[in-house]
Each structure stands twice: as structure tokens, then as C-alpha cells.
C-alpha positions as protocol buffer text, in pm:
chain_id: "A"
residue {
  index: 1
  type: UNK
  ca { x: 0 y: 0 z: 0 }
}
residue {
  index: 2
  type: UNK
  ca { x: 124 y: 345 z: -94 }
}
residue {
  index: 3
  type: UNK
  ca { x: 90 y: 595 z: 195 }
}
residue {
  index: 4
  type: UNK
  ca { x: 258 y: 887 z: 30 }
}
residue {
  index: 5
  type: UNK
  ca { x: 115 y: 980 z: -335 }
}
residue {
  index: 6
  type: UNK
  ca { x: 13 y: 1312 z: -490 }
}
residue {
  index: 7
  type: UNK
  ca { x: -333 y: 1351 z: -457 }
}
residue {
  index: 8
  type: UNK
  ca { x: -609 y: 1422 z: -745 }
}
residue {
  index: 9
  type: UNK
  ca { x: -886 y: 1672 z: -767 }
}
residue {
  index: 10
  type: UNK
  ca { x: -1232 y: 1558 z: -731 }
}
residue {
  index: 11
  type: UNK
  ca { x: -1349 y: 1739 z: -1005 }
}
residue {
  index: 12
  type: UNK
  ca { x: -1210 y: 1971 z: -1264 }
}
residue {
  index: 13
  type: UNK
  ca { x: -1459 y: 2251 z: -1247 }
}
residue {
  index: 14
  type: UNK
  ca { x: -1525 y: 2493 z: -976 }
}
residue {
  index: 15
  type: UNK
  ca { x: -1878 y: 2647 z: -1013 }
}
residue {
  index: 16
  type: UNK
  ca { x: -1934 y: 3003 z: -918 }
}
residue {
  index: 17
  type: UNK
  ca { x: -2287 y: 3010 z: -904 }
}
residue {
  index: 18
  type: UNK
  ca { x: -2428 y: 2943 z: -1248 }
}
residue {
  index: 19
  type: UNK
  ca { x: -2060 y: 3011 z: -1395 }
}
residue {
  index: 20
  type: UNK
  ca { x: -1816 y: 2655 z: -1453 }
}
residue {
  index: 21
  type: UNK
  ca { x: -1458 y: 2763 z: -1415 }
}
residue {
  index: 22
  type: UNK
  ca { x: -1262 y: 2476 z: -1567 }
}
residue {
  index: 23
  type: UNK
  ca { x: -902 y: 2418 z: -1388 }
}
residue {
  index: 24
  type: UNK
  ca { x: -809 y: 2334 z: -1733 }
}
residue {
  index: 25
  type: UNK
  ca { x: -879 y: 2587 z: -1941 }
}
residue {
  index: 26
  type: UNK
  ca { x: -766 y: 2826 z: -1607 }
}
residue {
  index: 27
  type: UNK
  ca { x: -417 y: 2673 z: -1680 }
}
residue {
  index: 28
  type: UNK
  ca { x: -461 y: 2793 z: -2009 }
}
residue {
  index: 29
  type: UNK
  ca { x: -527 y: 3132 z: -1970 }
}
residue {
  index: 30
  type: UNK
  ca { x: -269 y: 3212 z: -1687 }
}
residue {
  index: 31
  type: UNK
  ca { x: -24 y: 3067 z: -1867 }
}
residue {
  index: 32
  type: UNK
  ca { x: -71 y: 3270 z: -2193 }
}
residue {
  index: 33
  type: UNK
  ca { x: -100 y: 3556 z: -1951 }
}
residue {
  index: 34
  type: UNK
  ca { x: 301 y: 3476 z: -1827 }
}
residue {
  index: 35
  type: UNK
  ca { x: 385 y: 3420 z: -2180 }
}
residue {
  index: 36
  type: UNK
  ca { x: 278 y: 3771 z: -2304 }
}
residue {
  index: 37
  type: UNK
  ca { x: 435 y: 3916 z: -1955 }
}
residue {
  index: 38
  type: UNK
  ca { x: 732 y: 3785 z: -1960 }
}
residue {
  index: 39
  type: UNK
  ca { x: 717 y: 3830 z: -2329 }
}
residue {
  index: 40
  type: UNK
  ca { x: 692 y: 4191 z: -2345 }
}
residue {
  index: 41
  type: UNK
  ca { x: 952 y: 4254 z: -2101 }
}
residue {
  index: 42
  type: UNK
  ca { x: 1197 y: 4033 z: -2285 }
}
residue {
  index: 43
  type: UNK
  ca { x: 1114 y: 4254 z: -2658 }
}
residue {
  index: 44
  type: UNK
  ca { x: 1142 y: 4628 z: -2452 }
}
residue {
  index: 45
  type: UNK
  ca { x: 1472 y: 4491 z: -2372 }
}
residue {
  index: 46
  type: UNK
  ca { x: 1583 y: 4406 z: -2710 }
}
residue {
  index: 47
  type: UNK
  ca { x: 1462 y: 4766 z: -2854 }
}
residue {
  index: 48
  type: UNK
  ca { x: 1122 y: 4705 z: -2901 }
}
residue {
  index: 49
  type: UNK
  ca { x: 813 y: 4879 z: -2791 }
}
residue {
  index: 50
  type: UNK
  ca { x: 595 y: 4767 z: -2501 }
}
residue {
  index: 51
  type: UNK
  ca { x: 264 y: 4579 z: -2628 }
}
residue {
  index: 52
  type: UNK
  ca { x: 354 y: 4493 z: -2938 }
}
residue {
  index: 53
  type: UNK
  ca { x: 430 y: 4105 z: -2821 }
}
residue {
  index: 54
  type: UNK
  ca { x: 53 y: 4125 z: -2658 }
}
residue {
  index: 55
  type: UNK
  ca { x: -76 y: 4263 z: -3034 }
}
residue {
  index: 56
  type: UNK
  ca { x: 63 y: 4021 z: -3182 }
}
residue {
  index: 57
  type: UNK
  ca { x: 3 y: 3775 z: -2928 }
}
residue {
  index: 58
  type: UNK
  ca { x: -414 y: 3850 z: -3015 }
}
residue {
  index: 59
  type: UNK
  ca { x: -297 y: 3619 z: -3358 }
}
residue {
  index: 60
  type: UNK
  ca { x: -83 y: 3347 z: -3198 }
}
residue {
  index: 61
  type: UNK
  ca { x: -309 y: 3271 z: -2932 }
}
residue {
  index: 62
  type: UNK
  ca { x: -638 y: 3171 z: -3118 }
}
residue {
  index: 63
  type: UNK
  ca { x: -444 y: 3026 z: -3388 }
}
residue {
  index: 64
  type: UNK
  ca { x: -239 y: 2868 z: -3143 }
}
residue {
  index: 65
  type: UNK
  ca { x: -558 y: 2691 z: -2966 }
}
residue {
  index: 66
  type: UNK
  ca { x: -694 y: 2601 z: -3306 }
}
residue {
  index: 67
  type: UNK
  ca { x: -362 y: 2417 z: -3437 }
}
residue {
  index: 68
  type: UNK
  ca { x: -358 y: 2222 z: -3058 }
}
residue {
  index: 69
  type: UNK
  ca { x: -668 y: 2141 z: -3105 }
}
residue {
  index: 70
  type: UNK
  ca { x: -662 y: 2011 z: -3473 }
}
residue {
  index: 71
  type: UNK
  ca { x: -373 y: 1825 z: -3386 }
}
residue {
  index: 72
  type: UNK
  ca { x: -487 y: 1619 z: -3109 }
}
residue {
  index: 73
  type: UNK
  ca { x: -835 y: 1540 z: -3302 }
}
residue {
  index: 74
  type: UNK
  ca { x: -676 y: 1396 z: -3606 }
}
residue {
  index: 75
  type: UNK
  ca { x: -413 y: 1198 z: -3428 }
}
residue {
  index: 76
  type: UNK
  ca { x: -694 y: 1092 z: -3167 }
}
residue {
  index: 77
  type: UNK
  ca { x: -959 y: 1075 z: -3460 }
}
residue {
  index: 78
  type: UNK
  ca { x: -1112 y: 726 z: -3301 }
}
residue {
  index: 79
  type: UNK
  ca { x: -1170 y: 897 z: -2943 }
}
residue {
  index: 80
  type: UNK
  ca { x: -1449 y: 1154 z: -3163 }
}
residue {
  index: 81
  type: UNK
  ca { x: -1541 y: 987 z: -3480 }
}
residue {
  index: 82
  type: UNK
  ca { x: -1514 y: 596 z: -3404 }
}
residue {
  index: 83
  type: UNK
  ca { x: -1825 y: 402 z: -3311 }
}
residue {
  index: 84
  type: UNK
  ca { x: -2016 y: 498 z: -3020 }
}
residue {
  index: 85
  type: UNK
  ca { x: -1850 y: 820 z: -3038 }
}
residue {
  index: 86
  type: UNK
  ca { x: -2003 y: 1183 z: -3068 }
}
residue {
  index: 87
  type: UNK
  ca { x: -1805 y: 1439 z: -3297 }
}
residue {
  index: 88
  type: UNK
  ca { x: -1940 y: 1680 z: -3109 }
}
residue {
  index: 89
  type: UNK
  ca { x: -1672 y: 1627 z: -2828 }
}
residue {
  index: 90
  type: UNK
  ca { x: -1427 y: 1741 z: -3088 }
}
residue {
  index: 91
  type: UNK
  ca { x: -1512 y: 2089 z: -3004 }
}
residue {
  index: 92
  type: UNK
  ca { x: -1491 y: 2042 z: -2614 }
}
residue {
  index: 93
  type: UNK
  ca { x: -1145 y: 2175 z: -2541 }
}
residue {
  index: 94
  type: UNK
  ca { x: -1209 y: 2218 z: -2219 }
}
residue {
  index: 95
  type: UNK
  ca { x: -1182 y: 1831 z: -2160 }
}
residue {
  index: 96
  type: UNK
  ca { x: -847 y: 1845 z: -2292 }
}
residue {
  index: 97
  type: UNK
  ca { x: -663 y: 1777 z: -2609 }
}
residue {
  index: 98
  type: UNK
  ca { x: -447 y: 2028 z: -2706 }
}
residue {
  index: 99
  type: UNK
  ca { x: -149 y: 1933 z: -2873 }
}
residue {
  index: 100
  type: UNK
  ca { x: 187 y: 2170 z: -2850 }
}
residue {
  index: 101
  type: UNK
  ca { x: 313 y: 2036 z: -3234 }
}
residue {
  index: 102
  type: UNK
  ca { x: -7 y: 2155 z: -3401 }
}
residue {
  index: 103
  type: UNK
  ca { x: -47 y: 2487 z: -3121 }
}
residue {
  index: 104
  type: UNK
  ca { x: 319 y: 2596 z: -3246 }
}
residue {
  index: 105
  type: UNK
  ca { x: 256 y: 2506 z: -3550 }
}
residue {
  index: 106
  type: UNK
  ca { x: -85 y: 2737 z: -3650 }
}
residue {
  index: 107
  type: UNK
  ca { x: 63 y: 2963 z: -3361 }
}
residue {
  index: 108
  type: UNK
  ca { x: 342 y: 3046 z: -3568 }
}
residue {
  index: 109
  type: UNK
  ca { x: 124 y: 3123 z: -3861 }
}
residue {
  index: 110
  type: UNK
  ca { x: -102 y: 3335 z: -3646 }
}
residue {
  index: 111
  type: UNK
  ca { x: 254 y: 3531 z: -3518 }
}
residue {
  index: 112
  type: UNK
  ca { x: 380 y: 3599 z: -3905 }
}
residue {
  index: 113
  type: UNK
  ca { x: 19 y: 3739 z: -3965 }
}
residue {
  index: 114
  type: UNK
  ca { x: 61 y: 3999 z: -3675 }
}
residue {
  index: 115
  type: UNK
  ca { x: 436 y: 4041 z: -3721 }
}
residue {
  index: 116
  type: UNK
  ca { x: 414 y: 4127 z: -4089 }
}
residue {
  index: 117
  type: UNK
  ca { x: 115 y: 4376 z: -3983 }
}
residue {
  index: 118
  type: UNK
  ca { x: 368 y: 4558 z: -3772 }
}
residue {
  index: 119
  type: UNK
  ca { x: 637 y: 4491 z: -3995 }
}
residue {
  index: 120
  type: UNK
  ca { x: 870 y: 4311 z: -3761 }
}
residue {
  index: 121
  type: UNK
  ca { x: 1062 y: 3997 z: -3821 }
}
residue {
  index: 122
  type: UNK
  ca { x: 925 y: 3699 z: -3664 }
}
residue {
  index: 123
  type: UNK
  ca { x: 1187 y: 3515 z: -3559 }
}
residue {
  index: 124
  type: UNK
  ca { x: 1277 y: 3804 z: -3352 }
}
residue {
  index: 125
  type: UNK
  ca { x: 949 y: 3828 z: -3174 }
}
residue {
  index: 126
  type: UNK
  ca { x: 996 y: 3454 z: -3148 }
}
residue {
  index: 127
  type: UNK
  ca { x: 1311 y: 3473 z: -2966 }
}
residue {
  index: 128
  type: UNK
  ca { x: 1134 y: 3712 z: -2747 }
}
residue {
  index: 129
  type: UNK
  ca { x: 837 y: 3495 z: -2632 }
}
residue {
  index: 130
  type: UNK
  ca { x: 1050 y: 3147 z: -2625 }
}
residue {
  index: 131
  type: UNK
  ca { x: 1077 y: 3120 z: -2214 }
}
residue {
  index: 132
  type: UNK
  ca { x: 755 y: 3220 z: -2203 }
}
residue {
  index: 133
  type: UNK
  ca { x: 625 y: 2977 z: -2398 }
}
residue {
  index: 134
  type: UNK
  ca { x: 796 y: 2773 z: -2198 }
}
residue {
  index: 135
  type: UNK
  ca { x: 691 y: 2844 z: -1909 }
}
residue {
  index: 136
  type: UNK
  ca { x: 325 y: 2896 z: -2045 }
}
residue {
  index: 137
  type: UNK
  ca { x: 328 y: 2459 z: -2109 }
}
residue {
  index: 138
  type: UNK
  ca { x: 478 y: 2444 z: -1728 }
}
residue {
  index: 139
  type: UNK
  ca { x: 155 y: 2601 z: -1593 }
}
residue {
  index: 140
  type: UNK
  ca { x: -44 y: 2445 z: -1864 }
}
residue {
  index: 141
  type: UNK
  ca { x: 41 y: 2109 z: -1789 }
}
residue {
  index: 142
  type: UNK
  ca { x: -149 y: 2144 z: -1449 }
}
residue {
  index: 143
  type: UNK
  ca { x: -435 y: 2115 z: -1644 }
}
residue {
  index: 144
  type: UNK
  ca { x: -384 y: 1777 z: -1706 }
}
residue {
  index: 145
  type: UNK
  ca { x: -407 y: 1696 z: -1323 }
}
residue {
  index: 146
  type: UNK
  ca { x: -736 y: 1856 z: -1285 }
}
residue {
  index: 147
  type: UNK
  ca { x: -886 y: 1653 z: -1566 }
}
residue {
  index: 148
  type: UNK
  ca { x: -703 y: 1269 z: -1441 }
}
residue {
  index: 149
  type: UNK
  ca { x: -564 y: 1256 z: -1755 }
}
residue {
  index: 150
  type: UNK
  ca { x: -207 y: 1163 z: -1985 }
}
residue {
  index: 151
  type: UNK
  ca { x: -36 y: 1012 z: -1649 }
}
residue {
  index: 152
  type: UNK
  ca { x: 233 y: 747 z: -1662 }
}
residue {
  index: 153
  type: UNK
  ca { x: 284 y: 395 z: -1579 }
}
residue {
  index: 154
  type: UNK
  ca { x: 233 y: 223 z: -1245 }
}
residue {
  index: 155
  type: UNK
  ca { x: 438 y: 318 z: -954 }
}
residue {
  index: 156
  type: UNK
  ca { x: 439 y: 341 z: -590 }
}
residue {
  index: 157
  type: UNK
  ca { x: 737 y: 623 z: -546 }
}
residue {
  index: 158
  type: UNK
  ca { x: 613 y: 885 z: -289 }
}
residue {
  index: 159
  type: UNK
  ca { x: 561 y: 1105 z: -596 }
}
residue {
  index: 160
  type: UNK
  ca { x: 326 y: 894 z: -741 }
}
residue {
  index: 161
  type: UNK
  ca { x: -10 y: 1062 z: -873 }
}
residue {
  index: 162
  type: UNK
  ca { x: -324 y: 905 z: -748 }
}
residue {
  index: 163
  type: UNK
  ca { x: -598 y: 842 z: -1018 }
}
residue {
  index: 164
  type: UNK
  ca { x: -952 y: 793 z: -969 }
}
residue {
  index: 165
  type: UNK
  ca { x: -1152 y: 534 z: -1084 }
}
residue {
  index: 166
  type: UNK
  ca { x: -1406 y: 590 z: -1397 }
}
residue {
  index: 167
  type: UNK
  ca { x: -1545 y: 298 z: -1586 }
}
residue {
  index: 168
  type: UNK
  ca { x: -1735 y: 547 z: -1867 }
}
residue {
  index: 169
  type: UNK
  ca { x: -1346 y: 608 z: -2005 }
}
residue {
  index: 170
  type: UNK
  ca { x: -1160 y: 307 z: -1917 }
}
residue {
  index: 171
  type: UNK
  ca { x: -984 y: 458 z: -1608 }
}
residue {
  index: 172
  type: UNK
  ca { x: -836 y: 217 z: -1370 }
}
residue {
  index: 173
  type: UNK
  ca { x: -755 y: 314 z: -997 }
}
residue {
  index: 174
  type: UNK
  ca { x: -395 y: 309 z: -875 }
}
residue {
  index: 175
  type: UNK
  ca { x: -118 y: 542 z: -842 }
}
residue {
  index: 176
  type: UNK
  ca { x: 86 y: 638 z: -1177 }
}
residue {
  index: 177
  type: UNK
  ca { x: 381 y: 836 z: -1267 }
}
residue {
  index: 178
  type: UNK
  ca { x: 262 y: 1232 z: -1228 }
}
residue {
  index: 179
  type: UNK
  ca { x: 429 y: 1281 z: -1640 }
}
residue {
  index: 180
  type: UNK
  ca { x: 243 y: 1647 z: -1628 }
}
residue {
  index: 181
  type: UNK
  ca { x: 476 y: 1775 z: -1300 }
}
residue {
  index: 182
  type: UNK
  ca { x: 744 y: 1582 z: -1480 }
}
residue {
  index: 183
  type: UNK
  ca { x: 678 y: 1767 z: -1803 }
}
residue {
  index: 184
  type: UNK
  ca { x: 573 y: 2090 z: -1608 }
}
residue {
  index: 185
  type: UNK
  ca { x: 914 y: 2093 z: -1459 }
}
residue {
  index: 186
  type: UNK
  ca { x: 1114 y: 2053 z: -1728 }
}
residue {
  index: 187
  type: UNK
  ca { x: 955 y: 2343 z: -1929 }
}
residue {
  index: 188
  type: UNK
  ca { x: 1066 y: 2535 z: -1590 }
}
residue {
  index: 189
  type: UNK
  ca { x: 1402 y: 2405 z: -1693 }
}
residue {
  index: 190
  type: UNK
  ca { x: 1381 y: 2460 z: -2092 }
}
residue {
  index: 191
  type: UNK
  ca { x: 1284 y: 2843 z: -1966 }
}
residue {
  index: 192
  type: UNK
  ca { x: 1603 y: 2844 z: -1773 }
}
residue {
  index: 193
  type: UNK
  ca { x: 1813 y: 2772 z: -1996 }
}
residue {
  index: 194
  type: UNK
  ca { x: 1679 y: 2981 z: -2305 }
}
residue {
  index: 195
  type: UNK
  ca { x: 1715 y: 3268 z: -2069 }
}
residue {
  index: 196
  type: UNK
  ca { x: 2080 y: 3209 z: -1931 }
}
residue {
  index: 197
  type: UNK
  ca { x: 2193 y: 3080 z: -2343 }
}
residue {
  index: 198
  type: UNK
  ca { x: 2055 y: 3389 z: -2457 }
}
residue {
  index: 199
  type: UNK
  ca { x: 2214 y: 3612 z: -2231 }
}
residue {
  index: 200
  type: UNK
  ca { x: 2552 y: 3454 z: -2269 }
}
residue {
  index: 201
  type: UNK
  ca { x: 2561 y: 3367 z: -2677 }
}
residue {
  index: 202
  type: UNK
  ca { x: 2342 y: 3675 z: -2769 }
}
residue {
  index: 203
  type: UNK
  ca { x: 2134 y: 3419 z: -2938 }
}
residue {
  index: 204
  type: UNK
  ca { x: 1891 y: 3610 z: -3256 }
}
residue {
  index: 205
  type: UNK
  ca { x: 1730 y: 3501 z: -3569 }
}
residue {
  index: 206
  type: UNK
  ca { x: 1536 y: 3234 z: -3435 }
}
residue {
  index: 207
  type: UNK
  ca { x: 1742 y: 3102 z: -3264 }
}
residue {
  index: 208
  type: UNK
  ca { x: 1637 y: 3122 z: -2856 }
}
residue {
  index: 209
  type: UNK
  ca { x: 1301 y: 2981 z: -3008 }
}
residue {
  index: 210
  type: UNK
  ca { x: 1474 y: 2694 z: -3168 }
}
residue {
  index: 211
  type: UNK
  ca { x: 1658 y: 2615 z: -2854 }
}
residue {
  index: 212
  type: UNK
  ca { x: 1344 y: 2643 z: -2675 }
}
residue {
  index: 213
  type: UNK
  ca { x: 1210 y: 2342 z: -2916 }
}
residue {
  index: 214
  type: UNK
  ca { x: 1516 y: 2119 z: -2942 }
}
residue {
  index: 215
  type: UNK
  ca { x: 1518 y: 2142 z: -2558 }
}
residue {
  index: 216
  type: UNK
  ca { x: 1146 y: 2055 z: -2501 }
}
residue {
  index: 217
  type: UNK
  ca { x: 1147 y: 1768 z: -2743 }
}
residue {
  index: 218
  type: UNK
  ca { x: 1390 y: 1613 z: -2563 }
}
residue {
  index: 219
  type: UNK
  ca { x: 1203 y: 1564 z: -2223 }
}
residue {
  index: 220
  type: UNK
  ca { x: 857 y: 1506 z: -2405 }
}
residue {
  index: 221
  type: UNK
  ca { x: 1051 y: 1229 z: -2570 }
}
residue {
  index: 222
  type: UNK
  ca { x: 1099 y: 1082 z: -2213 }
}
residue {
  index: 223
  type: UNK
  ca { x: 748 y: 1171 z: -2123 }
}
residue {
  index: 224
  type: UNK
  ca { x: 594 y: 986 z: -2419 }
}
residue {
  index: 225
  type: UNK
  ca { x: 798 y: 601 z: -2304 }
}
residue {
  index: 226
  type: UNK
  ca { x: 640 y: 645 z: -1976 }
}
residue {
  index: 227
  type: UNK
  ca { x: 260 y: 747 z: -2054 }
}
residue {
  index: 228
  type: UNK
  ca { x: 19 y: 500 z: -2083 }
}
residue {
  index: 229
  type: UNK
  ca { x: -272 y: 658 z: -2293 }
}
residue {
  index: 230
  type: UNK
  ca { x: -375 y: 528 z: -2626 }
}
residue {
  index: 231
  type: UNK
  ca { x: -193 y: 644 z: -2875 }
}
residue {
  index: 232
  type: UNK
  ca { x: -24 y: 551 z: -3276 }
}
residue {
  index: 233
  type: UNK
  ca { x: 229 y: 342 z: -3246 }
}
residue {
  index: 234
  type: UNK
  ca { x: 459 y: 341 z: -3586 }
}
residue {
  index: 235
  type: UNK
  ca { x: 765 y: 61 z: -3555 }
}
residue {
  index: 236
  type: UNK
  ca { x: 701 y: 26 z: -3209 }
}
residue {
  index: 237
  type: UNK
  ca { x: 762 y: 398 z: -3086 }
}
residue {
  index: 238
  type: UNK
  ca { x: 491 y: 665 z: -2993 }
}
residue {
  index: 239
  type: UNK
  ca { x: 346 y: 907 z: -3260 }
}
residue {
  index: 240
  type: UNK
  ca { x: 457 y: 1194 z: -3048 }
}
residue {
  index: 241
  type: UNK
  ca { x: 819 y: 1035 z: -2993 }
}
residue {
  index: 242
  type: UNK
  ca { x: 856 y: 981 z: -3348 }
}
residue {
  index: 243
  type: UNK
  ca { x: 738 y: 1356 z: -3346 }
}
residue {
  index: 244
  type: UNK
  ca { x: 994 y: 1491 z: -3152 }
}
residue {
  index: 245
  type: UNK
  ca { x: 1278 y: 1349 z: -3278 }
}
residue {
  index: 246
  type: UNK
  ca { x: 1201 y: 1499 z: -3611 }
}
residue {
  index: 247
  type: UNK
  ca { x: 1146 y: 1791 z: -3425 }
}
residue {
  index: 248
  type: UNK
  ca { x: 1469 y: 1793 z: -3281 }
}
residue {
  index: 249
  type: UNK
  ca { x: 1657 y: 1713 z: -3532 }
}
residue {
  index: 250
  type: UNK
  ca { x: 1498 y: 2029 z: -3757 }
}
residue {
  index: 251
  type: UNK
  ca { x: 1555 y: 2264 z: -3479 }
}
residue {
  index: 252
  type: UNK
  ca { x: 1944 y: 2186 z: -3444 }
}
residue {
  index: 253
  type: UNK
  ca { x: 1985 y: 2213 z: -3799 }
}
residue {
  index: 254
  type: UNK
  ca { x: 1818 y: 2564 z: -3800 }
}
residue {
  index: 255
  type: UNK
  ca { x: 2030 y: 2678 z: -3530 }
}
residue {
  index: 256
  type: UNK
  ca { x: 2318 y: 2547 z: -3700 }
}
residue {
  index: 257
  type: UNK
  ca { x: 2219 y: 2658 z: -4072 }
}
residue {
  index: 258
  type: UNK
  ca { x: 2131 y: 3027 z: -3920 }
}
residue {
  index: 259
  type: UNK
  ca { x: 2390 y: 3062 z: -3714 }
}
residue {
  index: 260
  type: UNK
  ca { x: 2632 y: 3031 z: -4055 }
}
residue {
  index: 261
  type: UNK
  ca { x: 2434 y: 3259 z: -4253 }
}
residue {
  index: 262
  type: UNK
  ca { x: 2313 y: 3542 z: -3997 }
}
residue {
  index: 263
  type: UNK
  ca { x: 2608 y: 3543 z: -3733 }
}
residue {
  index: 264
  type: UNK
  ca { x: 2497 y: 3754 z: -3427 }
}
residue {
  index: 265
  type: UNK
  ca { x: 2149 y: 3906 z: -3294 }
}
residue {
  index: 266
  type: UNK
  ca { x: 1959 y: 4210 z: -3476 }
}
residue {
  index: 267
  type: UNK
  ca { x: 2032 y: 4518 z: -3428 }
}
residue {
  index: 268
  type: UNK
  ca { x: 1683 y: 4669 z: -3475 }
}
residue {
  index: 269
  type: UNK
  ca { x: 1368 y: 4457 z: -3397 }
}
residue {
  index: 270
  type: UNK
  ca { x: 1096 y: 4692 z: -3455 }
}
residue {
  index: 271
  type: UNK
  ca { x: 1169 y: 5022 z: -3674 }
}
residue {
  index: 272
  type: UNK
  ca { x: 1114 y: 5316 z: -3491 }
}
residue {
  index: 273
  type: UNK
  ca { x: 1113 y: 5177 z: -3162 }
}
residue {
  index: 274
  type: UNK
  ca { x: 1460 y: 5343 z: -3034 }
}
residue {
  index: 275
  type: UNK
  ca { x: 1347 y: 5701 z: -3188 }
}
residue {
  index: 276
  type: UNK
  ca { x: 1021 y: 5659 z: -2989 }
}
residue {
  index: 277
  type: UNK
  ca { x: 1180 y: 5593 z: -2667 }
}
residue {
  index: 278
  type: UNK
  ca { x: 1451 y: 5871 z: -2744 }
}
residue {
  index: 279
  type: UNK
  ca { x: 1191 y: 6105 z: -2773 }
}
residue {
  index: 280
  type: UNK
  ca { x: 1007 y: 5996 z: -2444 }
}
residue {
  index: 281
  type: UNK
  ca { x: 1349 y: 6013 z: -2247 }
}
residue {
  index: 282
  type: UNK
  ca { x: 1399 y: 6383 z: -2406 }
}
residue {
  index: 283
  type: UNK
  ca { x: 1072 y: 6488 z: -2298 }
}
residue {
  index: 284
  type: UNK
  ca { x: 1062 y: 6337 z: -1930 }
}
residue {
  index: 285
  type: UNK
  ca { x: 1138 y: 6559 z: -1662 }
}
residue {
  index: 286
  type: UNK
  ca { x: 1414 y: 6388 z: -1536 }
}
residue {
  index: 287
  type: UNK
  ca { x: 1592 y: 6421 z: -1872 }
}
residue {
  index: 288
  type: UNK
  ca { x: 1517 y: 6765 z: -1899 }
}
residue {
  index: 289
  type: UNK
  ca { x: 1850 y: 6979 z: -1892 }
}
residue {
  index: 290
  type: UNK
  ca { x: 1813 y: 7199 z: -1546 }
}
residue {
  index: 291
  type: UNK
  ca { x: 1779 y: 7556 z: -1575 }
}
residue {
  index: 292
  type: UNK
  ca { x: 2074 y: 7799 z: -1429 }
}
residue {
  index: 293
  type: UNK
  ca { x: 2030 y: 7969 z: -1122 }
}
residue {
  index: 294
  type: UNK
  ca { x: 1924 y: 8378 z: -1096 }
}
């Protein structure tokens, strides 16, 4: 008998009077919150002006949550559109199913829209958000404890995550390997280091993002052995494994590839930006030249 485990919510959804408030889709939103926070603060410093990652952000986000989505529902196609099964429940996202290759995927698409509006280059803006994003999945990932759901194998360590019962989905009782902290923590990690290899390599062009990715893909690879949810197999290995190891693979070879071609970080993200904030520090009045004494 396991006396220490991690214990599960009851239920996913809080009601505040007539109101649900899903922990899921909480995660969600306060992690996309972080994102554009830590975000913005991350593009000021790089010469940019503050609010443009949160415009641009009003893109990546929906597209973002449609790519996730669209993802998970073709590679899951059998939990929606098998037999016995209601399409409908496609379009619950608060019950989960979001998955990050599709999000970053139509996210990025959703970014170049709103980048080329304000005439910035994405991959700067990309750099900009990557720790964010980062840390966005960390708090995300929590939603997957509030809904029981994409936890490992069996185990009885003292971190093991203790699973309800629930016989309308399959759900056996035990306690599992908690692969959401696991995953939540190591997108606290991936954060980490994008922030410390940017500050010492100056990293630009892409290439903070793409660090951000190779780094992820290695611990979802880990994740993805010790899950026990149905998934595609193909020879053997997980869809999502097989996933990201391609991944991988395409994000070392940008960072290699760019790193030949455009040496160094950009010099100007967003035109106009440094004359703006010139012109704000000439007019403040702590700027101001003093006046002489009578």
C-alpha cells in the first residue's frame, strides 16, 4: 500500500454560481498571460516597444488553440469519430486535447500574420516569447491533473499521482507516474536555460526559439515512453516520440544553418522603436536639462 502519493482533484470545475470555471482551461489562460508578460519585457529589452508582443500575441493565441486542437483530433480521430462516439466532443477543449506540435505550429502562422502587420521579423518576436512559452506549457500542464488525464505507468514512489476510478473512459484506480509535474518541470528548466543561453551567446534570428524546441522535445521524448494513454504506435515507438525526434533534429539544424548565414542578434527589432523611446526620455522631466540659477 502506498501511503505517500500526490493527490487528485475531485473534479475539474469549480462552479461560481451558475458560472463553470474549468481548472483546465484556467491553466490555459494564466499561462498565456506569463507568456505575453514575460514576453513583453523580454522585446522592450531588445529595442522594441511595449505591447507589441501582446498585439501580436491577439494572432498566436487563437491560432495557437486552433492548431492544438486540430492536432490532437486527427491523431486521436477514433476517441471523436469511431463508433459509439459523438463528434461533437471534438469541439470540447475544455476536456483536454491540445497538442503543443499543431499549437506551435498554427501559432506560428497566427505570429507571421501579426508580425508582418507591424512589420517586424518573426523570428525576432519569437526569440522574445521562447521562455515564455515555456513556461506557459509548465503552468499548462497542471491542467492535465485537474482533468485525471495523460499520467504514466504504475508506480508506488512517494511522488506517485493518485488516479480515480471511472469505468465510462476506461480509467483504472492506482497510483501512476505524475508525467504532467514531470513535463511541467522541465519546461521550468527549458525556460532556464533559453534565458541564461541567450544572455551569454546573444542568441537572434530564431534562434532562442529553436533552442526552446530542441530542448522541449527532448524531455517530451521521455514523457511519451512512460505514458500509458492510447496512442499511434509506428515501428514500435509513440506518434509523439517519433514527433519529436524529427522535431529535434529540424531545430538543431536551424540553429546550426542560421547561425552560418546570420552570425549575431539584430540590431533593430521593430523600426522606430529606439526614436520613440529617445523622444520619451527627451521629454521626461528627469531628462530635462536643469535651468541655471538667478
Amino acid at each position: 500500500m502506498n501511503l505517500a502519493y500526490i493527490p487528485s482533484p475531485s473534479t475539474g470545475v469549480l462552479h461560481l454560481g451558475p458560472i463553470p470555471l474549468r481548472g483546465y482551461a484556467f491553466c490555459i489562460i494564466i499561462g498565456v498571460f506569463v507568456a505575453v508578460w514575460l514576453g513583453n519585457r523580454r522585446w522592450v529589452a531588445r529595442g522594441g516597444r511595449a505591447g507589441t508582443v501582446a498585439d501580436i500575441a491577439v494572432w498566436a493565441v487563437p491560432f495557437g488553440l486552433v492548431g492544438g486542437r486540430l492536432y490532437h483530433v486527427i491523431t486521436d480521430y477514433e476517441l471523436y469519430f469511431g463508433e459509439g462516439r459523438n463528434w461533437v466532443d471534438s469541439f470540447k477543449i475544455w476536456e483536454g486535447g491540445l497538442g503543443i506540435w499543431g499549437a506551435v505550429a498554427l501559432g506560428a502562422v497566427g505570429a507571421w500574420i501579426g508580425c508582418r502587420r507591424r512589420g517586424i521579423p518573426l523570428p525576432a518576436w519569437a526569440d522574445a516569447v521562447a521562455p515564455g512559452i515555456a513556461i506557459a506549457q509548465a503552468i499548462g500542464r497542471w491542467g492535465n491533473w485537474f482533468n485525471q488525464e495523460l499520467y504514466g505507468k504504475r508506480t508506488d514512489v512517494p511522488w506517485a499521482l493518485k488516479i480515480d476510478a471511472d469505468p465510462a473512459i476506461g480509467r483504472v484506480a492506482g497510483t501512476y507516474h505524475p508525467t504532467f509535474l514531470y513535463e511541467s518541470l522541465w519546461c521550468l528548466g527549458v525556460a532556464a536555460l533559453v534565458i541564461w543561453a541567450d544572455r551569454r551567446f546573444k542568441l537572434g534570428h530564431g534562434r532562442a526559439f529553436a533552442l526552446y524546441v530542441a530542448a522541449y522535445t527532448v524531455g517530451r521524448f521521455w514523457t511519451e515512453y512512460l505514458r500509458v494513454d492510447e496512442a499511434h504506435h509506428v515501428l514500435g515507438l509513440r506518434l509523439n516520440g517519433w514527433t519529436s525526434i524529427l522535431v529535434f533534429l529540424a531545430a538543431v539544424a536551424y540553429i546550426v544553418v542560421s547561425s552560418r548565414k546570420v552570425p549575431g542578434r539584430e540590431t533593430v527589432v521593430e523600426p522606430g522603436a529606439s526614436e520613440d523611446a529617445a523622444a520619451e526620455d527627451g521629454a521626461s522631466p528627469e531628462k530635462a536639462e536643469p535651468k541655471p540659477a538667478k
